[in-house]
C-alpha positions as a Markdown table, in Angstrom:
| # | Residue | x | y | z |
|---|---|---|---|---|
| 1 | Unk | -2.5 | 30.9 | -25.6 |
| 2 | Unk | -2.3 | 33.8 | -23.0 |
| 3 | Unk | 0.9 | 34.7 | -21.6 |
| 4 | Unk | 1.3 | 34.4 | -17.8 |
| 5 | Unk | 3.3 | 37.2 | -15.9 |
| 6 | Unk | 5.9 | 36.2 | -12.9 |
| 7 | Unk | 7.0 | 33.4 | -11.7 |
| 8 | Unk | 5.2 | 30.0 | -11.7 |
| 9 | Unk | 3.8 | 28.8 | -8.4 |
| 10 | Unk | 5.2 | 25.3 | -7.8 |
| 11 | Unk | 3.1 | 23.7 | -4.8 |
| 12 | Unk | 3.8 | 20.2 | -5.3 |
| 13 | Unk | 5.7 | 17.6 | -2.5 |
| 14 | Unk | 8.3 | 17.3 | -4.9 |
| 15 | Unk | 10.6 | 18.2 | -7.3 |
| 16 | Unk | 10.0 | 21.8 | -5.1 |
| 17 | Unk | 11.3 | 25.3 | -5.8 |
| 18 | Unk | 15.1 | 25.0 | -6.7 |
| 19 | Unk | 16.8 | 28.4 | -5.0 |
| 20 | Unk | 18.4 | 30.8 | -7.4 |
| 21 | Unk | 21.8 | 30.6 | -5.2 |
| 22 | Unk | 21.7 | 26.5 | -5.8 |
| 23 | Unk | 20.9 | 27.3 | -9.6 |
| 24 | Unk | 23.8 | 29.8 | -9.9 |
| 25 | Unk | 26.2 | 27.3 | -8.3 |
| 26 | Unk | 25.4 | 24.3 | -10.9 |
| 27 | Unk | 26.2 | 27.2 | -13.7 |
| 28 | Unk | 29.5 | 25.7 | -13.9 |
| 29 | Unk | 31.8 | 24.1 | -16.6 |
| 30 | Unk | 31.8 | 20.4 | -16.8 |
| 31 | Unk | 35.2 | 19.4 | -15.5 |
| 32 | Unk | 37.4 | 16.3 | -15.2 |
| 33 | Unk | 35.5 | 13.7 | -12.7 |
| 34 | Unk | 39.3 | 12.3 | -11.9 |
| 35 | Unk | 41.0 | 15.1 | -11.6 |
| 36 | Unk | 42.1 | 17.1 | -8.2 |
| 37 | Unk | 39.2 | 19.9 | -8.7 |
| 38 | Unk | 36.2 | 17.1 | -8.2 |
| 39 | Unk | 38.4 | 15.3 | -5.5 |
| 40 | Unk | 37.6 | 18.2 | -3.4 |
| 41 | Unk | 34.0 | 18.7 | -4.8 |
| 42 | Unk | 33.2 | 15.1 | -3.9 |
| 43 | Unk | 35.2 | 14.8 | -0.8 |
| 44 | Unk | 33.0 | 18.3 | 0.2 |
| 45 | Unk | 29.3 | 16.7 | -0.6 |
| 46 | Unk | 30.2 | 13.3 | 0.7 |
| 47 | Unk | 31.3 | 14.6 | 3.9 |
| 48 | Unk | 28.1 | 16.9 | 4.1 |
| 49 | Unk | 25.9 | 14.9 | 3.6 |
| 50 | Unk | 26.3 | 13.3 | 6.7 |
| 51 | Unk | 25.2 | 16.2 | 8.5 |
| 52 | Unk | 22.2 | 16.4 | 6.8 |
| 53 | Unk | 21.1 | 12.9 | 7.2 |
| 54 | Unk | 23.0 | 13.0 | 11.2 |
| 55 | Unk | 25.1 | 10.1 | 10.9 |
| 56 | Unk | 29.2 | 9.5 | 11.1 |
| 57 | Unk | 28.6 | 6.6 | 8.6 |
| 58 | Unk | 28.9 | 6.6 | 4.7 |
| 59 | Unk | 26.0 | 8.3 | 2.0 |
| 60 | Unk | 26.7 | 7.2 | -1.0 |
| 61 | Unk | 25.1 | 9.3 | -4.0 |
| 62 | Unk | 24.0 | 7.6 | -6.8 |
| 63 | Unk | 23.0 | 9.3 | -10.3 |
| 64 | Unk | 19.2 | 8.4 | -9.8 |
| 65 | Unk | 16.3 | 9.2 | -8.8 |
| 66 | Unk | 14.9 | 7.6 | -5.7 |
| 67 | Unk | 13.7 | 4.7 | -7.1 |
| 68 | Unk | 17.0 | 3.8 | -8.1 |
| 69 | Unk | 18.0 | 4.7 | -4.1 |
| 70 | Unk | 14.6 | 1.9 | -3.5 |
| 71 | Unk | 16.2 | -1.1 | -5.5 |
| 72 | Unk | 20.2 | 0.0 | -4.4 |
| 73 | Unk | 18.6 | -0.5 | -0.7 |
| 74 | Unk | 17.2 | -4.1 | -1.4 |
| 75 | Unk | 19.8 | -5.2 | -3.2 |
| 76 | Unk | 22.4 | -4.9 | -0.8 |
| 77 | Unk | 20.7 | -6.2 | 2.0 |
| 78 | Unk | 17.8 | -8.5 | 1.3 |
| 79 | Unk | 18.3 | -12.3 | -1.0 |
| 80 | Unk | 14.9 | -13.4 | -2.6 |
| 81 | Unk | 13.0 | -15.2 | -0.3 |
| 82 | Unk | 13.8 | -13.3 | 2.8 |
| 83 | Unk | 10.9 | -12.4 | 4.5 |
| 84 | Unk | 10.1 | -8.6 | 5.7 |
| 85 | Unk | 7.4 | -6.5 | 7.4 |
| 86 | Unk | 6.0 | -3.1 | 5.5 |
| 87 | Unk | 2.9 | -0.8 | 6.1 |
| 88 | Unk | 0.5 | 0.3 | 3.6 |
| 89 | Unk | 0.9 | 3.5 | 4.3 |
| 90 | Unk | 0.4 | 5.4 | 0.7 |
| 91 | Unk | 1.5 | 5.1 | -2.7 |
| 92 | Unk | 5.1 | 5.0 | -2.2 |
| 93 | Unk | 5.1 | 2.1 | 0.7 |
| 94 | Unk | 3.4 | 0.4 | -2.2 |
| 95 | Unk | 5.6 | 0.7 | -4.9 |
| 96 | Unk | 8.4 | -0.1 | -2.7 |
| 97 | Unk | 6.3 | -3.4 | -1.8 |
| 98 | Unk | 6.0 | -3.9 | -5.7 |
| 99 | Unk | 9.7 | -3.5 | -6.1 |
| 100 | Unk | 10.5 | -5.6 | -3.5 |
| 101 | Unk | 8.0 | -8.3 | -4.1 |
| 102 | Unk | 9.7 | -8.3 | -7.9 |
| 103 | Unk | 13.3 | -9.5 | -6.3 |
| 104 | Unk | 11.9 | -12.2 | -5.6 |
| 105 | Unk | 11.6 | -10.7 | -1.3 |
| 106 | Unk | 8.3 | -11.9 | 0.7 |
| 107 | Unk | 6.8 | -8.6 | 2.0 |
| 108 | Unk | 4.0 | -9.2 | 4.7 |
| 109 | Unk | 2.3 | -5.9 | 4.1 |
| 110 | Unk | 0.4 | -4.4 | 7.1 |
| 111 | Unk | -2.7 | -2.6 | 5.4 |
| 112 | Unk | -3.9 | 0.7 | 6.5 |
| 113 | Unk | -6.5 | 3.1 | 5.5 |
| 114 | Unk | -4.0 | 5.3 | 4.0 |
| 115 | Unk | -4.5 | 8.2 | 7.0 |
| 116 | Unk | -2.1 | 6.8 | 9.1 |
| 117 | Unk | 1.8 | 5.9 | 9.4 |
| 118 | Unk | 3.5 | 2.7 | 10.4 |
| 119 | Unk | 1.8 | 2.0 | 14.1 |
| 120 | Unk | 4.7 | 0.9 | 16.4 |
| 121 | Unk | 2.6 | -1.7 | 18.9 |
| 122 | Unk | 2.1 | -3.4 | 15.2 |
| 123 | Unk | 5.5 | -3.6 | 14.4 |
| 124 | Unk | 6.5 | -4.8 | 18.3 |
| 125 | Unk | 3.9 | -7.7 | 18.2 |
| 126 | Unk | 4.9 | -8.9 | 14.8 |
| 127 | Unk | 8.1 | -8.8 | 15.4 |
| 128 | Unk | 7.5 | -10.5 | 19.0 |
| 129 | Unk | 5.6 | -13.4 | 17.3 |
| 130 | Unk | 8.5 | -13.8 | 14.7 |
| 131 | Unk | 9.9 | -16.4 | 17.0 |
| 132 | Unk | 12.3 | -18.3 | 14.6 |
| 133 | Unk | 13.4 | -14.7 | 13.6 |
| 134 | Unk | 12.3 | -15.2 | 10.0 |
| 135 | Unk | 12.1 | -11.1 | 9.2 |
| 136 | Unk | 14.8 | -10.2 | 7.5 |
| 137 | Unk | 13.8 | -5.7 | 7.9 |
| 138 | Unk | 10.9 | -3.4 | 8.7 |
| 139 | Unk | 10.6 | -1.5 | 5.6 |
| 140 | Unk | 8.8 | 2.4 | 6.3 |
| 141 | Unk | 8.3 | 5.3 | 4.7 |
| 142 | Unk | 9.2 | 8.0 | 7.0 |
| 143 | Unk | 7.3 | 10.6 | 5.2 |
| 144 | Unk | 4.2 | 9.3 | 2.7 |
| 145 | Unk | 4.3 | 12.1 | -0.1 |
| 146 | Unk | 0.8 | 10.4 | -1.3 |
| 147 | Unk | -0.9 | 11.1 | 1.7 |
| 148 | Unk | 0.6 | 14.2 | 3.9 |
| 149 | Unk | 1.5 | 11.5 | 6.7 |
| 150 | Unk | 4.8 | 10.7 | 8.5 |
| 151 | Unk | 5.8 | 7.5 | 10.3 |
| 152 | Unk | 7.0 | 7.7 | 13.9 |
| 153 | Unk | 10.6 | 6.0 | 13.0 |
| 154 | Unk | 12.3 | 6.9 | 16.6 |
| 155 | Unk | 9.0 | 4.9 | 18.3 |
| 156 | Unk | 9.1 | 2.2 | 15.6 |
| 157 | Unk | 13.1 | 1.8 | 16.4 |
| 158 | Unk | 12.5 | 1.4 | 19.9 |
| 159 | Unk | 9.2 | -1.1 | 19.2 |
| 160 | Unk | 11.8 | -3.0 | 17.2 |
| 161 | Unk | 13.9 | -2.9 | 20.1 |
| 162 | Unk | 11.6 | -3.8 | 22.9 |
| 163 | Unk | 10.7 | -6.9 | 20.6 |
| 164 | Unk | 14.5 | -8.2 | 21.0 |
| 165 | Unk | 14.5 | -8.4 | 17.3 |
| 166 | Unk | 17.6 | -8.3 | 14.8 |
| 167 | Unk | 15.9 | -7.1 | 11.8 |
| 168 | Unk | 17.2 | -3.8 | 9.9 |
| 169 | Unk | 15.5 | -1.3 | 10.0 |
| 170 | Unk | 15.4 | 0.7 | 6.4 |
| 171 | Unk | 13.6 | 3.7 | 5.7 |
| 172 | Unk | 12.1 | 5.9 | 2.9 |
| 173 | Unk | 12.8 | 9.5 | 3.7 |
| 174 | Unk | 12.7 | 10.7 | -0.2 |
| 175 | Unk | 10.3 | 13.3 | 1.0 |
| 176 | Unk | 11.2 | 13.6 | 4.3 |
| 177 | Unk | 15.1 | 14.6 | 4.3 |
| 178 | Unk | 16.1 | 18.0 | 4.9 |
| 179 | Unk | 12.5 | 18.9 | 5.9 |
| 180 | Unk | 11.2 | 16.8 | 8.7 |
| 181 | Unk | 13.3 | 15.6 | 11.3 |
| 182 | Unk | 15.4 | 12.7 | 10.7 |
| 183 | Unk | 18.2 | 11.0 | 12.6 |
| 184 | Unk | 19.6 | 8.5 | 11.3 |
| 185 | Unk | 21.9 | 7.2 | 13.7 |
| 186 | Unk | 20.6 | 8.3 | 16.8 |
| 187 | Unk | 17.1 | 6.4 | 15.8 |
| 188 | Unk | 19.3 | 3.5 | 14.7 |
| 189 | Unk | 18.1 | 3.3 | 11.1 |
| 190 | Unk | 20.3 | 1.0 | 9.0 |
| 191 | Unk | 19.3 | 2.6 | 5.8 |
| 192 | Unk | 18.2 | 5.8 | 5.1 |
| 193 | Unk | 17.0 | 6.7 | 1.6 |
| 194 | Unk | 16.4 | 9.6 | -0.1 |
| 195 | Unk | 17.1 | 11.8 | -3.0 |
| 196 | Unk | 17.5 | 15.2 | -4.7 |
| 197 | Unk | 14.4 | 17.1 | -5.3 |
| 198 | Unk | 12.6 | 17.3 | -1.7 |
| 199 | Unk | 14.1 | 18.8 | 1.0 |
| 200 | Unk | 17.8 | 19.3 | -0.6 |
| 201 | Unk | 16.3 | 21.7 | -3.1 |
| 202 | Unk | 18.2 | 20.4 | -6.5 |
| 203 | Unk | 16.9 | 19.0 | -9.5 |
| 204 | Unk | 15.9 | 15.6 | -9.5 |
| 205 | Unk | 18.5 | 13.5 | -10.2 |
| 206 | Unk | 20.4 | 12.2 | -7.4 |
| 207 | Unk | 19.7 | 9.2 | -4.9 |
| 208 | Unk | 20.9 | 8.6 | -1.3 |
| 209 | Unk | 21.1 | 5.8 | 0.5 |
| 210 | Unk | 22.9 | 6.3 | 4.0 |
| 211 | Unk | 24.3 | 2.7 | 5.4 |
| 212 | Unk | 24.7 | 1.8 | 9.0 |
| 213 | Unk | 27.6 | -0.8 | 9.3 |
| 214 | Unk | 25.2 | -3.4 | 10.3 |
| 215 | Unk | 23.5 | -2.9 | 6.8 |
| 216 | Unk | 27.1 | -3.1 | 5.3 |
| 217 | Unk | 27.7 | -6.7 | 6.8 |
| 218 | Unk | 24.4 | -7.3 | 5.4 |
| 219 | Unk | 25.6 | -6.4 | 1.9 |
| 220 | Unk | 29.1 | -8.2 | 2.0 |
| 221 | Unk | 27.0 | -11.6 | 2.5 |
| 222 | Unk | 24.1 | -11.4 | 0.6 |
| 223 | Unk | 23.8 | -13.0 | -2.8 |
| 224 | Unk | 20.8 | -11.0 | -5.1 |
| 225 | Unk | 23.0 | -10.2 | -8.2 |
| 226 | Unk | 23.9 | -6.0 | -8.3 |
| 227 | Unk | 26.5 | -4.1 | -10.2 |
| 228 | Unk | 25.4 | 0.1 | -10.7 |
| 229 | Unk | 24.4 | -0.2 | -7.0 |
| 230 | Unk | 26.7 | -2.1 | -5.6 |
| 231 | Unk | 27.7 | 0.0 | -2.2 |
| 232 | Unk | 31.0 | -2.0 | -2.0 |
| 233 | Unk | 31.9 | -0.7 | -5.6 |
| 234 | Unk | 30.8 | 3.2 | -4.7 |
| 235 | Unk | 32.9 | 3.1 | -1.5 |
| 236 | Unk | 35.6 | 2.4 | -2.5 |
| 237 | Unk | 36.6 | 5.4 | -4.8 |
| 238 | Unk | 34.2 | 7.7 | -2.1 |
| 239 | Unk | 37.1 | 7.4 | 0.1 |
| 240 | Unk | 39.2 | 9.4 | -2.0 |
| 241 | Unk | 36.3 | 11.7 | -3.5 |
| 242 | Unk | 35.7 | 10.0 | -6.4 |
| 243 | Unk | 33.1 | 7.9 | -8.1 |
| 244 | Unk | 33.3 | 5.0 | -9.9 |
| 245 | Unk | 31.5 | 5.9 | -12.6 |
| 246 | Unk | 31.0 | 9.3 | -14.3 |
| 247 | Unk | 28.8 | 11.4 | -11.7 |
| 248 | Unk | 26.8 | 14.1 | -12.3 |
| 249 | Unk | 28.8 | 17.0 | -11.9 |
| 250 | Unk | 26.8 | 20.0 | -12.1 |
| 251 | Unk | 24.1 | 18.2 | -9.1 |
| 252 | Unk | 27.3 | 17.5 | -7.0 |
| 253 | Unk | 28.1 | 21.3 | -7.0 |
| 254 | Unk | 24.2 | 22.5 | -6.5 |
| 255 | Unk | 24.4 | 19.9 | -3.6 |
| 256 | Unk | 27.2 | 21.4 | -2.0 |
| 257 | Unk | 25.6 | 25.1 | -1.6 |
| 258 | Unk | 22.3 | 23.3 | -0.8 |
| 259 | Unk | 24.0 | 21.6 | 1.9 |
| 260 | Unk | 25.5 | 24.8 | 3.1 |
| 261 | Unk | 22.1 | 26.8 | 2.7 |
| 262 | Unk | 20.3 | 24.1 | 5.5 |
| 263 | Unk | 24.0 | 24.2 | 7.9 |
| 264 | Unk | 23.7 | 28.5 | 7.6 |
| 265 | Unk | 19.9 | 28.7 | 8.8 |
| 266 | Unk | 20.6 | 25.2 | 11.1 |
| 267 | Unk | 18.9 | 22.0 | 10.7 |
| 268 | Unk | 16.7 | 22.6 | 14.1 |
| 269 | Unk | 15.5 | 25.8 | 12.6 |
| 270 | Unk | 14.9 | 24.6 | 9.0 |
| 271 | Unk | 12.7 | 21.8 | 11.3 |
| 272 | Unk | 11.1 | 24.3 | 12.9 |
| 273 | Unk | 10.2 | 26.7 | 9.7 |
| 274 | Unk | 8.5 | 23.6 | 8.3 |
| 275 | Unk | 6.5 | 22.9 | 11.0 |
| 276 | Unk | 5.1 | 26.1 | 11.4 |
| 277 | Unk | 4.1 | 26.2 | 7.3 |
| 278 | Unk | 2.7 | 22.8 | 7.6 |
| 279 | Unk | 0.8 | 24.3 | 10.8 |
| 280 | Unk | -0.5 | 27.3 | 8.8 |
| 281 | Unk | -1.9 | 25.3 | 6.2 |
| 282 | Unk | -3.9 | 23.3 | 8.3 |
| 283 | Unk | -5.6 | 26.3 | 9.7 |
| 284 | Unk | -6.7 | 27.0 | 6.2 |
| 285 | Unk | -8.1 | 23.8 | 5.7 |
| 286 | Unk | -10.1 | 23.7 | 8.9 |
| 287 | Unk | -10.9 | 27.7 | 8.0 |
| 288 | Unk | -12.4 | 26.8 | 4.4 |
| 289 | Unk | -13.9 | 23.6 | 5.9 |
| 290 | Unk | -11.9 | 21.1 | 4.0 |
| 291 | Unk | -10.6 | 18.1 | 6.2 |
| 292 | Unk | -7.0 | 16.6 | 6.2 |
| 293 | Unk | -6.3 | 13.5 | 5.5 |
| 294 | Unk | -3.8 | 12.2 | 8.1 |
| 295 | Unk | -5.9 | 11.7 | 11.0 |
| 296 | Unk | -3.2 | 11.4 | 13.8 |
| 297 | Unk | -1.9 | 14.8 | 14.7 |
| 298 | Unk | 1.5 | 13.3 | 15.8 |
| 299 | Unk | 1.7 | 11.9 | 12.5 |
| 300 | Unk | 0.7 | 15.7 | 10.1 |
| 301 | Unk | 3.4 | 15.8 | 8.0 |
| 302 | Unk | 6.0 | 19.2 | 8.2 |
| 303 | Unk | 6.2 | 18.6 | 4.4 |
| 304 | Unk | 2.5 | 19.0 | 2.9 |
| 305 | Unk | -0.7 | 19.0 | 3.5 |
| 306 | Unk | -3.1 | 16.8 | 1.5 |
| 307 | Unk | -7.0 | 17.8 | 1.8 |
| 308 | Unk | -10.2 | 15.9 | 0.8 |
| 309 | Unk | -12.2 | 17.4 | -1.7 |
| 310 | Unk | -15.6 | 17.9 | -0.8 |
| 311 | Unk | -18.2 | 15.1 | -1.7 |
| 312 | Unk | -19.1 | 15.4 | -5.4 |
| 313 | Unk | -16.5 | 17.1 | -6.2 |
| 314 | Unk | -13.3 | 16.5 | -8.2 |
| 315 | Unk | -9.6 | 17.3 | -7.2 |
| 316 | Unk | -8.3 | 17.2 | -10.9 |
| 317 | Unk | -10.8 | 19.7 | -12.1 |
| 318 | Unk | -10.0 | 21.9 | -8.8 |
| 319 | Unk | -6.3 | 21.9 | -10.0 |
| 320 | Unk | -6.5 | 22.8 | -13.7 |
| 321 | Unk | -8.5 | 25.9 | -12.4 |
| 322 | Unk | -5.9 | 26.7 | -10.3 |
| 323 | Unk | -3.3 | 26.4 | -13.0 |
| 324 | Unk | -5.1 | 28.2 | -15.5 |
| 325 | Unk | -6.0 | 31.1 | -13.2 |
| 326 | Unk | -3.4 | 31.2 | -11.1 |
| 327 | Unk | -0.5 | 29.5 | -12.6 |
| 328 | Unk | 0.2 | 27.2 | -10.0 |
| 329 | Unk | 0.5 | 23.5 | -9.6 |
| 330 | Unk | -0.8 | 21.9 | -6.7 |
| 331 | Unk | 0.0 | 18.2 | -6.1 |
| 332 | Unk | -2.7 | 15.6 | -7.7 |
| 333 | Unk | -4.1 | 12.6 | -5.4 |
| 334 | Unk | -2.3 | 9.2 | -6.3 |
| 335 | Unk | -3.5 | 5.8 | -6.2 |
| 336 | Unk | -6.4 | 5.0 | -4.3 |
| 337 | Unk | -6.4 | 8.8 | -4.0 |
| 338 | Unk | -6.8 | 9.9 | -7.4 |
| 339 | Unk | -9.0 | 12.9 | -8.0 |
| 340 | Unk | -10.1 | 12.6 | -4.3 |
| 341 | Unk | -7.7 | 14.8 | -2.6 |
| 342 | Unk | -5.0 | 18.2 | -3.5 |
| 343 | Unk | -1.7 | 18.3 | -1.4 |
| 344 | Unk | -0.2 | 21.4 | -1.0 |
| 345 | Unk | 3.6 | 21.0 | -1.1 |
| 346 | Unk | 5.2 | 23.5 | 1.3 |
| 347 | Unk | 9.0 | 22.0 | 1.8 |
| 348 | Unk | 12.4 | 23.6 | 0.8 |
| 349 | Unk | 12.9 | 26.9 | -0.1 |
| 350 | Unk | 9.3 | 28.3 | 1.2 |
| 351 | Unk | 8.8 | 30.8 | 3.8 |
| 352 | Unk | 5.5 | 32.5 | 5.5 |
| 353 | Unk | 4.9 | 34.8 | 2.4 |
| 354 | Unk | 5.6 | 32.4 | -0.1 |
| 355 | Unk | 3.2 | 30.1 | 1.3 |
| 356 | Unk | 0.6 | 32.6 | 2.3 |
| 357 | Unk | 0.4 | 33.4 | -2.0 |
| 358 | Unk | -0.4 | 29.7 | -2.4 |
| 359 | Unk | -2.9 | 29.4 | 0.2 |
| 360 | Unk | -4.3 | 32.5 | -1.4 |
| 361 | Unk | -4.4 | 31.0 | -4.5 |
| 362 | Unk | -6.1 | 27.7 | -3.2 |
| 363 | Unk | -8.9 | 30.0 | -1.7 |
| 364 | Unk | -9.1 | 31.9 | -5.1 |
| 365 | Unk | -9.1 | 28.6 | -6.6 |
| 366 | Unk | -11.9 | 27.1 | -4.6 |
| 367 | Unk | -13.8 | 30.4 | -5.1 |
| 368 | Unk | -13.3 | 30.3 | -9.1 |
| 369 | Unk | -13.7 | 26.4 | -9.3 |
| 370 | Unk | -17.4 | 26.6 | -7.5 |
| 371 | Unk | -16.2 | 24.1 | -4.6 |
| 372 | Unk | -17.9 | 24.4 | -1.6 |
| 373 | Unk | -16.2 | 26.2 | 1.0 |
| 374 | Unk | -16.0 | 28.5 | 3.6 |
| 375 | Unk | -14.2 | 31.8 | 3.1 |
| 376 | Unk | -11.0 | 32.7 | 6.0 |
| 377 | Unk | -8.9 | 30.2 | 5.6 |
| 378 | Unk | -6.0 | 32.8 | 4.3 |
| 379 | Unk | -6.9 | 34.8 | 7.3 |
| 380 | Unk | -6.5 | 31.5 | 9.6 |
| 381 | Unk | -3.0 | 30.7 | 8.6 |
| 382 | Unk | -2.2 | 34.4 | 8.8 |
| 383 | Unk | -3.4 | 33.9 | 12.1 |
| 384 | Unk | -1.6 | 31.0 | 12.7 |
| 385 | Unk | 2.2 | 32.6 | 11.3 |
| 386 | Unk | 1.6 | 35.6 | 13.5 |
| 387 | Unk | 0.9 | 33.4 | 16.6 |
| 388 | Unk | 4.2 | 31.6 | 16.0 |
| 389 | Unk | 6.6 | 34.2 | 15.4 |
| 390 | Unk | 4.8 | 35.9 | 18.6 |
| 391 | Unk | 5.6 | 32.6 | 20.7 |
């Protein structure tokens, strides 16, 4: 086995990069989750995370990942048998859709091609023929980690709007938060959910689910059976700092430097840093000839990039070259995807010279790998990063 020297390139949407000042603030001893220390801890994180999602309403933080956010969303605001509208728009959409489907919820699931998000005139003509007001939500994924593609969830709010319809609205933004723009009460979502290891920067471990009041009438009347996710049962201690259960410490006190690491560089700037990567990446592709998937520029997601492999040739090969050359993980096609596509994460703590090393590696990879391509690409984004900071 040879050794490898320096760090490990970690390229995939998720769990990214975890920053060494977020890692030296979990170095901490465990202490007592009742006692006046945590209280501040928890009152601290609780409190911030509302800025990071932009709401005034409640987050409550589960230990979980954000599958556990997924079922805590439908559990407090859907009974079997309600009905509710979700797009096929990637892997995730569809594994919410299985979830859903297995509480017993009837999902009328709008397919797609997998290249494009949730298309708002859909949502406003289903939701204008929904006469008898049947649809309990619209279900999206703000950010497809599958595919590289983001929903438009402030055009699908006011689609939902123009349709006169009282359907929530919840959201997956497990990829999105923290790294593409999301505002949760100013685009009147009624749950937002999301978790650790995206945007936020931590270990995976942690699930969010931010709740509009609307969404918390919804949970004080509905009847599908929850205990661990009960919201009514998390609230109640939040209000003092406290959980109900034993929470997981050491994540609460990476969160709270996370939290102040996106507040110190400013959410419109973090925004702002993401789209430019995302922008330099694409100009790779399109230098080495390789197309992206989403084909909607309004939709390219700030949060990776996921390119088709050339015809005859196989994504999972092009990634064990890469690893074993270059020690770095690129993200692996999913689903309908698999072995068809690479995504290049390039969220949380990455910057122009961080990502111009994996975009050099990708071209190195592609070289070493025999995949057809044209050579520039590094020079493209270079291109494009110089462009931006001269703007």
């Amino acid at each position: 086995m040879s050794s490898r020297i320096g760090r490990h390139f970690l390229h995939i949407p998720g769990p990214s990069p975890v920053p060494e000042r977020v890692m030296r603030a979990m170095n901490m001893p465990v202490i007592d989750h009742r006692g006046p220390d945590f209280k501040k801890l928890g009152e601290e994180v609780l409190e911030g995370c509302k800025a990071v999602f932009q709401t005034d309403g409640p987050v409550v933080i589960y230990p979980s990942s954000g599958t556990g956010a997924w079922e805590a969303t439908i559990a407090n605001t859907l009974n079997a048998g309600d009905k509710v509208l979700m797009f096929e728009t990637g892997q995730f959409a569809t594994l919410w859709r299985q979830m859903a489907a297995r509480w017993g919820v009837e999902v009328e699931f709008v397919s797609t091609d997998w290249r494009r998000g949730a298309d708002p005139a859909i949502v406003e003509a289903k939701l204008s023929e929904d006469r008898s007001k049947a649809i309990r939500a619209v279900m999206v994924v703000h950010n497809e980690t599958s595919t590289g593609v983001t929903s438009r969830i402030a055009e699908i709010r006011k689609a939902i709007d123009r349709a006169g319809h009282p359907a929530l609205f919840l959201v997956d933004s497990i990829s999105g938060l923290g790294s593409a723009d999301l505002r949760h009460d100013e685009w009147g979502i009624d749950v937002t959910v999301s978790c650790s290891q995206k945007g936020l920067m931590l270990p995976p471990g942690l699930g969010f689910t931010a709740v509009s009041e609307k969404a918390l009438a919804a949970s004080r009347s509905n009847t599908l059976p929850r205990s661990y996710w009960d919201w009514a049962e998390m609230l109640k201690p939040n209000a003092n700092g406290f959980f109900p259960y034993t929470p997981a410490t050491t994540l609460l006190y990476g969160l709270r430097e996370a939290i102040a690491m996106l507040r110190e560089e400013g959410l419109p700037q973090v925004f702002a840093r993401h789209q430019r990567l995302a922008a330099a990446t694409r100009a790779a592709a399109q230098g080495w000839g390789l197309e992206v998937l989403c084909q909607e520029p309004t939709e390219y997601s700030p949060v990776l990039t996921a390119l088709m492999m050339p015809d005859g040739t196989g994504a999972d090969v092009f990634r064990k070259v890469v690893l074993d050359r270059f020690d770095m993980s690129l993200g692996a096609g999913l689903g309908k995807l698999t072995d068809k596509v690479f995504r290049i994460g390039h969220l949380g703590e990455t910057n122009d010279l961080t990502l111009m090393g994996a975009l050099s590696g990708v071209e190195m990879g592609l070289h070493a790998a025999h995949i057809p391509h044209q050579r520039g690409g590094v020079l493209a984004a270079m291109t494009s990063l110089r462009s931006a900071l001269d703007d």
